[in-house]
C-alpha positions in Angstrom: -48.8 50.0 -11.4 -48.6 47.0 -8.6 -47.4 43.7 -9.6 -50.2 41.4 -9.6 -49.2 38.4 -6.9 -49.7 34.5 -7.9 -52.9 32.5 -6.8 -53.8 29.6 -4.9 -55.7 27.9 -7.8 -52.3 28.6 -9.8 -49.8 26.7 -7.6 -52.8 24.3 -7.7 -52.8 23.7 -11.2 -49.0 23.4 -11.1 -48.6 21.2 -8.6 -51.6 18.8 -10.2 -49.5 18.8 -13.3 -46.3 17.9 -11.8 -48.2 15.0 -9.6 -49.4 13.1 -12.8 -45.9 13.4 -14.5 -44.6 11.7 -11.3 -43.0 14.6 -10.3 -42.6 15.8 -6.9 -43.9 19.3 -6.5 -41.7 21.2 -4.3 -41.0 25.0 -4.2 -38.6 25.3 -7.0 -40.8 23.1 -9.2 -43.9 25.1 -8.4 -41.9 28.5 -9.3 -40.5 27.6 -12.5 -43.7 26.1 -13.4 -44.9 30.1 -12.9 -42.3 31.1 -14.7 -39.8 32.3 -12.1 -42.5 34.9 -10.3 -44.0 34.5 -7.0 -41.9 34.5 -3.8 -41.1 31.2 -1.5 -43.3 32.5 1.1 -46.3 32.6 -0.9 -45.7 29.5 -3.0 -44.8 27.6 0.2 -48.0 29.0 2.3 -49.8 27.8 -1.0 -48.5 24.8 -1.8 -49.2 23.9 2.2 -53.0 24.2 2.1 -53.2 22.5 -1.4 -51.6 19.4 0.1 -53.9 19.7 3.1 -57.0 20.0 1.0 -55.5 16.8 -0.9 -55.3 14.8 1.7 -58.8 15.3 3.1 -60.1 14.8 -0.5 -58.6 11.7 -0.2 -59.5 10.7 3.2 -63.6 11.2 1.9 -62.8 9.8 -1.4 -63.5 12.8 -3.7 -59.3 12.9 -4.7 -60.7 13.3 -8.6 -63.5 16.1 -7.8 -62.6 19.8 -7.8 -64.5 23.0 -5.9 -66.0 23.7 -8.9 -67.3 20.0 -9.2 -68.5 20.1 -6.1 -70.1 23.3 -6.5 -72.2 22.3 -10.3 -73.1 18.7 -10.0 -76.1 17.0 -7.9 -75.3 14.3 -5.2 -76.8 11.8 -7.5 -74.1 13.0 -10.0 -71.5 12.4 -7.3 -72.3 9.1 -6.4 -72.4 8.6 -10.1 -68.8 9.5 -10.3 -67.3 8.0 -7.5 -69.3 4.4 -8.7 -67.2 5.0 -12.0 -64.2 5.8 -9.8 -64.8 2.5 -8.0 -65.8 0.6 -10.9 -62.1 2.1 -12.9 -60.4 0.8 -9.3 -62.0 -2.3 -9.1 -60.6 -3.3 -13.0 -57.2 -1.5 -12.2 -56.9 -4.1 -9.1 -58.3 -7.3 -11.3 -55.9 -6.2 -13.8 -53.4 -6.9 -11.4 -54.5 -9.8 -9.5 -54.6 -11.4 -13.0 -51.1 -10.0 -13.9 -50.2 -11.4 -10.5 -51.8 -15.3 -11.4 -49.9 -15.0 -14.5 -46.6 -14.7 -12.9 -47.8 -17.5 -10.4 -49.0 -19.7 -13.4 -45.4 -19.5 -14.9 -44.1 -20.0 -11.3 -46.0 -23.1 -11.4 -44.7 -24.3 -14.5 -41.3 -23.9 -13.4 -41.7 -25.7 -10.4 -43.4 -28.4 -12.3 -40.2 -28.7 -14.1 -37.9 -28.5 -11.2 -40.4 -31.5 -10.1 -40.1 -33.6 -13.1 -36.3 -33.3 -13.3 -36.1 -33.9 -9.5 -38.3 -37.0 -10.5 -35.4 -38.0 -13.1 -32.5 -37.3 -10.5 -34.3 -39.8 -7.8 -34.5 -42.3 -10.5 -30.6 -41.7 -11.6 -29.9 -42.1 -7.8 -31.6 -45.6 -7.3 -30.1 -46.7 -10.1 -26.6 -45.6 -9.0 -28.2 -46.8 -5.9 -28.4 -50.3 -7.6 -25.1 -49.9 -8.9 -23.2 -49.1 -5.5 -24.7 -52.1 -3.9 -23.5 -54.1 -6.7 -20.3 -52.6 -6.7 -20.5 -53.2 -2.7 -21.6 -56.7 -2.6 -18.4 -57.5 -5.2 -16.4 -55.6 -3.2 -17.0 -57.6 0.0 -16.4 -60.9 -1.5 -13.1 -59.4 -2.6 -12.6 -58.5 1.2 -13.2 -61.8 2.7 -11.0 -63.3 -0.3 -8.1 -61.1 0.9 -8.9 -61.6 4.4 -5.7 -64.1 4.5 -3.7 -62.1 2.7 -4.4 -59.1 5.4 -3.3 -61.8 8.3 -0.3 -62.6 6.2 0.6 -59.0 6.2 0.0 -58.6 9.7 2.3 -61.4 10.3 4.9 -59.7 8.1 4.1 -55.8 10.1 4.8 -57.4 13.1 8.3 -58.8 12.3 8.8 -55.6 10.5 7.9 -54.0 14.0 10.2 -56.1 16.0 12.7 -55.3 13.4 12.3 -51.8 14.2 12.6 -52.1 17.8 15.7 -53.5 16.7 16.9 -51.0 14.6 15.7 -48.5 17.1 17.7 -49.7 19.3 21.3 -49.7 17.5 20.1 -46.3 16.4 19.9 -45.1 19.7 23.4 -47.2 20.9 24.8 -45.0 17.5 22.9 -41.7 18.4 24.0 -42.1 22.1 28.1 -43.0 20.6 27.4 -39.7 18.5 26.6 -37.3 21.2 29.6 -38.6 23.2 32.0 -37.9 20.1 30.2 -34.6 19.6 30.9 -33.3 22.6 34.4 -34.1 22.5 34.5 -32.5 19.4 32.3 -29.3 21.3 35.2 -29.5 24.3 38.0 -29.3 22.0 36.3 -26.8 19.7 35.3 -24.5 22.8 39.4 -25.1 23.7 40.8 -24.4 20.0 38.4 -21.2 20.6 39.8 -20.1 24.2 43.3 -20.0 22.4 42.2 -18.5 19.2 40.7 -15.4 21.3 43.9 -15.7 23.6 45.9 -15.5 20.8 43.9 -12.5 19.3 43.8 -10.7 22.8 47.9 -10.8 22.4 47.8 -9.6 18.9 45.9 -7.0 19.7 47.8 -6.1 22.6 50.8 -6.4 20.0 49.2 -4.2 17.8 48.1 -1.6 20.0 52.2 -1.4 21.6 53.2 -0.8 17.8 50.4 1.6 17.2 51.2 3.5 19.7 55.1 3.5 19.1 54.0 4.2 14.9 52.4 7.1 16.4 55.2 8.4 18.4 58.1 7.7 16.0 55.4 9.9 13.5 55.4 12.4 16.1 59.2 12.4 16.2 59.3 12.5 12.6 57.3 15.7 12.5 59.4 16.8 15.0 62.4 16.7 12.8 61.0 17.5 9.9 59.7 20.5 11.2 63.5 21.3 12.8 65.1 20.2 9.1 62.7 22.6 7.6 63.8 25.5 10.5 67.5 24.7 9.5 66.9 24.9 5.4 65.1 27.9 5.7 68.2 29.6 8.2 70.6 27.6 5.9 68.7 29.7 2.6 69.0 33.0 4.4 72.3 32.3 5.4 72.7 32.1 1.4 70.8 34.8 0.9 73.0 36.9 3.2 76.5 35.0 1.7 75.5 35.7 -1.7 74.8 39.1 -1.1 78.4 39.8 0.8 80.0 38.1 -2.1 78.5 40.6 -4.5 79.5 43.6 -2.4 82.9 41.7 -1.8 83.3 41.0 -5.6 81.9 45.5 -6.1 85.0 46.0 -3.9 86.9 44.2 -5.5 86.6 45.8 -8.8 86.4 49.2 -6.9 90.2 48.3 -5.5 91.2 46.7 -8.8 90.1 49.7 -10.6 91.9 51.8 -8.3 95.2 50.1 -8.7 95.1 49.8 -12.2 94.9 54.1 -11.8 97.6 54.3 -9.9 99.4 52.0 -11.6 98.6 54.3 -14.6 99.8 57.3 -12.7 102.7 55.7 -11.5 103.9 54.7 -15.5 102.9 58.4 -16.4 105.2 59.6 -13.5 107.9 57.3 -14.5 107.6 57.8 -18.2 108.3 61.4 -17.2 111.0 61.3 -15.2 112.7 59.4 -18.1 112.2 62.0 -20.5 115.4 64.7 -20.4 
């Protein structure tokens, strides 16, 4: 048995659904709202003409009237509706025109405050206002009343200035005695330096002459170990070879004292028996 296909009125009703939950109706919404069946092709192809027919509903103002509303009531009956649809727009729209006079009323209010303590603040200024020139008018009789006092002081700055010149002056008589000492001192340091790096030149010289004659008496030194160590080693073979000459000398020895002590044997046998008659 085929498998019966979905419908256009069915993506319809799906896609209606998902529009007043706020939702938007796309191809994966639209299939699960079918319950997984249907292919993209099909829901796409329906879901394209829904939206077309949606628009033009809206463009003539029938977005709340269906086919089959179209197709049962009387024009009258259609006017009818879209008066109520008009009347229902018109109260959504005062609704919010009144929401929005609200909001400006409390605007209002707030800016009557911001008016009334801007009031407070211009009255706070003048009367710091009042005090300042108060303060100000004090403070200029206090001026001219030092007035004197500020010639006195000028009087005063300007000795003080020629006192500086003054002391300028022996400063730069001292400053000018200083840089003539310091340069001496410079000329005999740059001097005392030319003998120090004289003097280290030589020592190094020095101690290059005795590096090199360290490293040729170490040389030598090899030189004669390595000759004394030749010698020890003959002079240990050399004992080798004595000590083994003394032990064949000391073998023969024995041999020949053995020997004579035979004969010498034989000799008091021979003579003990010529004694005998």
């Amino acid at each position: 048995m085929a498998r019966k296909g979905i419908t256009f009125e069915q993506v319809s009703a799906v896609a209606e659904y998902l529009i007043n939950k706020n939702i938007n109706p796309t191809i994966d919404k639209i299939r699960q709202g079918l319950g997984n069946t249907g292919s993209n092709t099909k829901i796409s192809n329906c879901l394209d003409r829904w939206r077309s027919e949606r628009d033009y509903q809206w463009r003539t103002g029938q977005a709340d009237l269906d086919e089959a509303d179209l197709g049962s009531l009387s024009t009258k009956s259609v006017l009818e509706k879209l008066r109520q649809d008009q009347i229902l727009e018109f109260k959504k729209m005062r609704q919010k025109y009144q929401s929005e006079i609200e909001g400006l009323k409390s605007v209002n209010h707030q800016i009557k405050e911001m008016l009334a303590k801007a009031l407070n603040q211009v009255e706070e200024l003048n009367f710091e206002k009042a005090a300042f020139r108060s303060e100000f008018e004090e403070m200029n009789s206090c001026w001219k009343q030092d007035k004197e006092t500020r010639l006195l002081a000028e009087g005063e700055l300007r000795g003080c200035q020629d006192a500086l010149k003054r002391q300028e002056k022996s400063s730069d008589e001292f400053r000018q005695a200083y840089e003539n000492g310091l340069s001496e001192i410079k000329a005999c340091h740059q001097s005392e330096l030319s003998n120090l790096k004289e003097g280290l030149r030589i020592a190094k010289d020095s101690m290059e002459d005795y590096r090199t004659r360290y490293i040729v008496d170490v040389d030598n030194l090899k030189i004669k170990n390595e000759q004394l160590q030749k010698r020890v080693f003959e002079l240990v073979l050399m004992r080798k070879d004595s000590e083994s000459l003394s032990q064949r000398l000391k073998l023969e020895l024995k041999k020949k004292t053995d020997d004579i002590s035979y004969l010498m044997g034989e000799k008091r046998i021979m003579e003990s028996s010529k004694i005998i008659p």
